[in-house]
N, C-alpha and C positions, 0 to 999 in steps of 0.2 A: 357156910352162911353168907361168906363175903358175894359169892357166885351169885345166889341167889337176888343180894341189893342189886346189883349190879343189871341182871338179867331184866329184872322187875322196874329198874329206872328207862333200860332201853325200851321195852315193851310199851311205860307210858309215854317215851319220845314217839316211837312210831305211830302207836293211837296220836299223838296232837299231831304230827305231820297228817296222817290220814283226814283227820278232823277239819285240817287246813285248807285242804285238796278238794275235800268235796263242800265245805263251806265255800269257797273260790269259785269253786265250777255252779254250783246255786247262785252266788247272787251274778254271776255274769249271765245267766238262764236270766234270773230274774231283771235284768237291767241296771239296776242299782243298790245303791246303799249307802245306810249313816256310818260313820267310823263309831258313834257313839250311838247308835243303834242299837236291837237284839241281835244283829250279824257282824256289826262291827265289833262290838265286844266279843263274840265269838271270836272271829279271828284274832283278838287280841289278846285272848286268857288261853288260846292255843299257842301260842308266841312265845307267850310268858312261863308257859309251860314246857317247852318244848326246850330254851334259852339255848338256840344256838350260836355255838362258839365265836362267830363273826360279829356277833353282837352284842357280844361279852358280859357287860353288868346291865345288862336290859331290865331284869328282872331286879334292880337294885335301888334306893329310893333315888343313887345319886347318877348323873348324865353321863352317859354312855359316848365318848366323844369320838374314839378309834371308829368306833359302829356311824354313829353321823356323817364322817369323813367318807369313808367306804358307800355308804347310800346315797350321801348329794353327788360322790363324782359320776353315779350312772342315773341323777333322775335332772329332770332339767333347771337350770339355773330362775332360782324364783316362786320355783312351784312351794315352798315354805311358806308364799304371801297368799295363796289361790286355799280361796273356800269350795270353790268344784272344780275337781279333775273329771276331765272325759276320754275315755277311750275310744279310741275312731277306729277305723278302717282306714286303706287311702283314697280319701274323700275329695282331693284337688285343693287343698290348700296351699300345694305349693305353686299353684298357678294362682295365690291371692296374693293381696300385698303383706301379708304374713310373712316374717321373714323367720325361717327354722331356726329353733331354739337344739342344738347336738350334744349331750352331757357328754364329758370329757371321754367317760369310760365304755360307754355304749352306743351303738351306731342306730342311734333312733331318732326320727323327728318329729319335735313338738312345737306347739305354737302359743303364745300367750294372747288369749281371743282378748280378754281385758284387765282390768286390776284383777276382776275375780276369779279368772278361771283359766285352765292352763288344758290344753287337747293334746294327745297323744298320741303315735300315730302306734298302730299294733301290725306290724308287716311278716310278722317274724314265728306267728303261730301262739299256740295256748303259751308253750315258758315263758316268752316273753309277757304276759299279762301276768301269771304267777309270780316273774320277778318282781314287776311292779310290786303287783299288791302286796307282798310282802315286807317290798321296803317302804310302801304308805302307810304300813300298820307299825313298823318300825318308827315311827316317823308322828305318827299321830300318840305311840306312846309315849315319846320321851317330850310330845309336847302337855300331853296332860300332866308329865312330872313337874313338870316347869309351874302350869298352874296351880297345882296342890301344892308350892311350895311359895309363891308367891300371892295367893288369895289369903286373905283371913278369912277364917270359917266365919259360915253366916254370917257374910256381910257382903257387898260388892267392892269395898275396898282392898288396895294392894298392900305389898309390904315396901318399905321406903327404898329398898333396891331395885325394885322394880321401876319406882318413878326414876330415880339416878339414871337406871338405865336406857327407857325411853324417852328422856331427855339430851343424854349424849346420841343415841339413833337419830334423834332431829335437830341436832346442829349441822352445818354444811360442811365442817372439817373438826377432826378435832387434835389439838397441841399434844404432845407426847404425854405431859402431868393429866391430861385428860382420861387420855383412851388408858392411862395406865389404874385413874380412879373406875374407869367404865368396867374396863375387866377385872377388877377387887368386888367389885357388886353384881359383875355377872358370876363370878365366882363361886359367892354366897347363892346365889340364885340355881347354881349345876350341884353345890353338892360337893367342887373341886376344889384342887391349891390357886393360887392364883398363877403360877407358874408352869402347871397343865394348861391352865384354859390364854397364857397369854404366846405358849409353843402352837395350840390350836387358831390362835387368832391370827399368827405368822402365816400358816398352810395355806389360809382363806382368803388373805389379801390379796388383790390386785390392783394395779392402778388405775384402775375405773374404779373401784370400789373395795378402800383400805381397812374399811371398819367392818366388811360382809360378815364376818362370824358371829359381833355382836349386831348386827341386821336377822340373821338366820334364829338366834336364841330369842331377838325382839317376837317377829312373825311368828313363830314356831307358838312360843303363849299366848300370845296378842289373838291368836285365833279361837285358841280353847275357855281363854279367859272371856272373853264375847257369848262364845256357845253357852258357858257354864251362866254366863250371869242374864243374858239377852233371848238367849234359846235360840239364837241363828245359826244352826247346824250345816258343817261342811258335808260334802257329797261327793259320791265318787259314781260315776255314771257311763253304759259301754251303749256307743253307739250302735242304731238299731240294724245297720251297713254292717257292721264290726260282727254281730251275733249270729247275722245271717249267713257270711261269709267265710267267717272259721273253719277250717278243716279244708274246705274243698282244694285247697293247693292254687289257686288264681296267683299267689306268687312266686311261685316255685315253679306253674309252668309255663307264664310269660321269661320268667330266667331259664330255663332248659332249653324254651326255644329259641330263645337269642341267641344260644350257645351251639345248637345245632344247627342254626343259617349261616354262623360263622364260619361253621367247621366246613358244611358245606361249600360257601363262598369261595372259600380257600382251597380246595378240592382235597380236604382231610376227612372226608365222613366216613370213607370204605378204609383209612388205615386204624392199625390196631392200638387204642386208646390206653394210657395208661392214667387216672384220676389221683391227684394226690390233695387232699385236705391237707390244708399249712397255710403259714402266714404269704405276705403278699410280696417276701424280699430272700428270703430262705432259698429256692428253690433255684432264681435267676442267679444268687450271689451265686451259689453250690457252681452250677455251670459253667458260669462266664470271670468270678471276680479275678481266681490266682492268674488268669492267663493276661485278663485285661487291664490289671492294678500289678505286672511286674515290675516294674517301674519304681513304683512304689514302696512295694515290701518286696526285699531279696527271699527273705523267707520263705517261701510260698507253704511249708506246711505250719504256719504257723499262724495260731487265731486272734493274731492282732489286727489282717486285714479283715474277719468278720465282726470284730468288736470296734474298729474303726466305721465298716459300711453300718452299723447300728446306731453309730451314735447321731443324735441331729442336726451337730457343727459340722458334719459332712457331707454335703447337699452335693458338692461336687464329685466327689467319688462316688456317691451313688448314683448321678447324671451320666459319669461315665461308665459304669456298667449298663445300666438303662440302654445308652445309646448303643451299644455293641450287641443287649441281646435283641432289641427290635431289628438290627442288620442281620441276624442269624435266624432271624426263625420267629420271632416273639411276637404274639401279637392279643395285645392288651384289651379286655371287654371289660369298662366300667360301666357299674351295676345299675340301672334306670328301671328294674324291674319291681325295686321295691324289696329286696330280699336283704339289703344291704350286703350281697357278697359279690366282691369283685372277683373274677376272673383272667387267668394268664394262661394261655396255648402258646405251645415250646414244640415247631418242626422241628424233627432234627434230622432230617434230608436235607436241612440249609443251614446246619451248624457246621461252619467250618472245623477241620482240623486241628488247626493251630489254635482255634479260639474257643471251643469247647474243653471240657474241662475233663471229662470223660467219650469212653473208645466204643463204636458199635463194633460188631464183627463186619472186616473190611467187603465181603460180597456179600454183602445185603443189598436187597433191589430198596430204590427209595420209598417205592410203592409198597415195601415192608415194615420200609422205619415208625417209628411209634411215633404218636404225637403225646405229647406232657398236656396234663389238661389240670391246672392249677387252680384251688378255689381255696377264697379263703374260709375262716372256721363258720360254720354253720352255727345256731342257737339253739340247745334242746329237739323241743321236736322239729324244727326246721330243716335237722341234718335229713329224717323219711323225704319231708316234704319234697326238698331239690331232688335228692341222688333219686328217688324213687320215680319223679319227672325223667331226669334224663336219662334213665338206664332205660325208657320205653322207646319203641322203634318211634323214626323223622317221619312223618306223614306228609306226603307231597300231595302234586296233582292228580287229579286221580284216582286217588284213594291207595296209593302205591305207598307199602311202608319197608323204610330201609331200615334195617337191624344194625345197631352198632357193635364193633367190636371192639366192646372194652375190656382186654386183658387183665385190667388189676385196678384194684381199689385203694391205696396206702392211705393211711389217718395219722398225721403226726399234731398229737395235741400236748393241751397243758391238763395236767390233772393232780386233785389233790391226795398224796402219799399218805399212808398210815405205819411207813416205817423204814425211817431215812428221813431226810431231809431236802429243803430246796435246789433243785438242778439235777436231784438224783431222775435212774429210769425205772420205766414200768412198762413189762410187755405182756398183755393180756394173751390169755388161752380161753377164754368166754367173755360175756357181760352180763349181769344181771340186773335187770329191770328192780328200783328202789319200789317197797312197797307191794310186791307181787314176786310170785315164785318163777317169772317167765326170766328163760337162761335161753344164753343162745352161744354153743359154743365153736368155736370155730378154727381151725389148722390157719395160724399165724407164721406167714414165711420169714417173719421175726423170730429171732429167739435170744435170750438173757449172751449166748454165746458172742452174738452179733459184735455185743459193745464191752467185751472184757479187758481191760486192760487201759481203759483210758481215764482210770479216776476216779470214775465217777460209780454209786452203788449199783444195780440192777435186780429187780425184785419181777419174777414173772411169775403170776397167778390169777384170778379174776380180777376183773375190775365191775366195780356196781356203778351203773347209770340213774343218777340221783333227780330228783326232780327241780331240785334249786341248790346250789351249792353254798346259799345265805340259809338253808333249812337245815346243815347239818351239826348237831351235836356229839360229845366225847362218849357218850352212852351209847349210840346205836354206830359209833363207829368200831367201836371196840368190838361190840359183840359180834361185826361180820368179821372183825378182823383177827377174831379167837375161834369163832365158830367154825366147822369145817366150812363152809362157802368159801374159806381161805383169797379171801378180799385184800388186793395189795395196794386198792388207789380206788378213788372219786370223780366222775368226770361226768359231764353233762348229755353226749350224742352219742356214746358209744353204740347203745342199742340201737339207735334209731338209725345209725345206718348200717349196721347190720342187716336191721329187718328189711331193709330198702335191698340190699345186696339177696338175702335170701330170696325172697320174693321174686325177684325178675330172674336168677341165675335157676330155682329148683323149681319153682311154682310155673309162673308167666313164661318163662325161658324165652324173655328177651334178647339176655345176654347168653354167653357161653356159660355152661354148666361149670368149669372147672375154673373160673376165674379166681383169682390171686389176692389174696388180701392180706395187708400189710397193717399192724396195730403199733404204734409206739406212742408213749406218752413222755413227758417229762413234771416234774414236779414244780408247783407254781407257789405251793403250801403244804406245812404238814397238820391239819385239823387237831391232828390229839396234841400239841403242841403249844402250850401259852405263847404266844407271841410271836406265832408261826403261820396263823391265819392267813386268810386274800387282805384283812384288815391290817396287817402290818407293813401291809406296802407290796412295792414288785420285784421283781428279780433284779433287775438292773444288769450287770454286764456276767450275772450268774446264768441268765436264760439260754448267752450263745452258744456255748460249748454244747451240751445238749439238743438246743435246737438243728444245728450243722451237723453231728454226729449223727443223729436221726437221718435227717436228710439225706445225709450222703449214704449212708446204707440205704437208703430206698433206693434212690439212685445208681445205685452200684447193682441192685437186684434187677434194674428195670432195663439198664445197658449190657446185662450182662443175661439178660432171656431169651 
């Protein structure tokens, strides 16, 4: 019987995800919409139905404040005061006097056109519009909780914590006995202790602006309570640039070709490529740090000098690795294409000896050697967009097209575990598309054997490619993670470059038929885990050990083919 609740709670997670999906994809067809609309509340009683774990007591009368945190760090500072949001294309606003608005967590730009409306730029393909709207619907719920708890029914008047509180929001500063009455009555107001909401008001401060959280809970009702009593309904609107543009890959292949004028330039086009997805310091530290920081740490095998180059008191030690691998080989392509991912090419026909980190075989011709062709993580479906751009032949004068030889694909991501914990690994043998039966499996020249011995768990079996990783709940994880699909992790672009890798290597035959691909993940969160979410924060100095263990076994595979 237990089977049964369980089966039948996942089945209606999946319908409100589906629900979500194709609601989303209609009103972007359509142009727009009211949050408080027929389609807004759509996506909003699918939200609520759905209550994924990230967003914890969503579904609860009282304020969801871990979830808040988690959503303002990746939408833009402000957008809490904005009655219309737009979604744009990139329409040249950064050539206006518009100055980019960048939320902490996500590498997007927006702009604040004026008090009312906030534009956003969409560079990144459909997920990134998903993300949004998911966390604007996240967002427009827990503002209408606000209202319903501070209106009296049938009337337009508030409740007297409500004036308390917009009263302290419009003094120019306010005394410690103040902000400490302010957050007693925002308190009342969420639902919370006053000791939750006065550790939240710590997070939120800065010195521009000490009071922001109770600023963020003012705006958040301040807007619904307007609507509710005025009928001045907010909007959420996708430009008409934005709708047209979609899909065609316009930024994935002004970024492929920058990266193949480069290679070119350099006269690296005809050697043999090897691609590695990772972050933007991993790769260079792997190489260059033990030989160039001995100095520093006698240890060399020891991960205090990668927990060192990670942390942000050390601008120096990472200046001087920087400056060693650009003498060796390194040459840096910041991103202008719109894709927001930066790229690093690593010659290693100009890595010294002494200063590399790792050995080629010593008679290799240079016109052999590989080059390292480093990007950082892609976004959902953005990962097809790039890789599937540059795995297509350089097209010169002429109509002359050069074929690249990209040996190997390596993916080292973060993804969320369903069994283990933060920093544990995950080595895929397939991916499965969230929401659809399409699998794509593929001979990983990884395997759980790779990293035995160093601590940490290792779980190899599929991994599902989920469509939002703010969409998933404890019900539809369980059941892939009981079901035979035998699911060991969550992550966002698995599939999608996949399908980028299949496609050019077996279909197009761009590339080489037998090219190499490399999957390793590392755990960033465990979902079925209270407290364990992306909402309880980040790894901190738990991510290095995993991130450099990966690495270097790529590495070690890629010097040693």
């Amino acid at each position: 019987m237990g089977n049964n609740i369980t089966t039948t709670r996942a089945q209606e997670s999946t319908n409100a995800i589906e629900r979500l999906y194709i609601t989303m994809r209609h009103l972007f067809n359509r142009g727009f919409y009211k949050p408080t609309g027929v389609s807004g509340e759509s996506l909003k009683n699918a939200l609520l139905q759905l209550r994924p774990e990230i967003y914890g007591s969503i579904a609860e009368e009282k304020a969801e404040l871990s979830g808040l945190i988690y959503v303002l760090e990746r939408l833009p500072k402000g957008i809490e005061q904005c009655r219309f949001i737009n979604l744009t294309s990139d329409e040249g606003y950064g050539k206006s006097h518009f100055d980019p608005i960048v939320p902490p967590k996500r590498r997007r730009n927006c702009y604040r056109i004026d008090d009312e409306q906030m534009n956003i730029e969409i560079t990144r393909g459909r997920s990134d519009i998903y993300d949004i709207l998911t966390h604007l619907t996240f967002l427009f719920i827990e503002s209408e909780k606000i209202c319903k708890r501070v209106l009296i029914e049938d009337t337009d008047r508030t409740i007297r914590d409500w004036k308390k509180l917009e009263d302290a929001v419009k003094k120019e500063e306010l005394t410690l006995a103040e902000r400490e009455v302010a957050v007693i009555h925002t308190a009342n107001i969420l639902g919370r202790s006053f000791i939750e909401i006065m550790a939240v008001h710590e997070q939120f401060s800065t010195d521009e602006q000490p009071e922001r959280f109770l600023e963020i809970v003012y705006w958040l009702g301040k807007l619904a309570i307007e609507e509710e009593i005025t009928g001045e309904k907010r909007a959420i609107t996708f430009s008409a640039l934005l709708r047209e543009r979609l899909g065609h890959h316009i930024h994935g292949e002004r970024w492929a070709d920058t990266i193949k004028e480069t290679l070119k330039k350099n006269g690296l086009l005809e050697r043999p490529i090897h691609i590695i997805s990772a972050n933007m310091h991993s790769v260079m530290n792997s190489l260059f740090a033990k030989n160039s920081l001995k100095k520093e740490f006698k240890d060399k095998e020891s991960l205090e000098i990668y927990e060192a180059l990670s942390s942000s008191l050390n601008g120096e030690l990472r200046a001087k690795v920087t400056k060693v691998a650009v003498k060796n080989g390194m040459i840096a392509i910041d991103d202008l294409s719109g894709t927001n991912i930066d790229v690093q090419l690593f010659d290693t026909a100009k890595m010294g000896s002494d200063v590399c980190c790792y050995d080629l075989p010593k008679d290799m011709a240079d016109n052999q050697k590989p080059v390292l062709f480093v990007m950082d993580y892609a976004f959902g479906e953005q990962a097809y967009e790039t890789i599937d751009e540059f795995l297509k032949p350089y097209k010169v004068k002429g109509d002359k097209s050069i074929f690249l030889d990209v040996a190997s694909i390596s993916i080292m991501g973060k993804a969320g575990i369903l069994e283990g914990g933060k920093g544990d690994l995950m080595i895929p043998s397939a991916h499965i598309f969230e929401g659809t039966a399409d699998n794509y499996p593929f001979k990983n020249e990884l395997c759980a054997e790779d990293f035995k011995g160093h601590g940490l768990k290792v779980f190899e079996g599929t991994m599902i490619t989920v469509l939002g990783t703010s969409l998933q709940n404890k019900d539809v994880l369980k059941f892939f993670h009981q079901s035979t699909w035998n699911v060991v992790g969550l992550e966002m672009e698995g599939v999608h470059y996949q399908k980028a890798v299949q496609s050019a290597s077996k279909i197009r035959k761009s590339v080489r038929d037998d090219i190499k691909v490399r999957y390793a993940y590392y755990a960033s969160d465990n979902p079925l885990e209270t407290g364990s979410t992306l909402a309880s924060g980040g790894l901190g100095t738990t991510g290095v050990k995993p991130t450099y263990l990966i690495t270097e076994k790529i590495l070690q595979q890629i010097f040693n083919s």
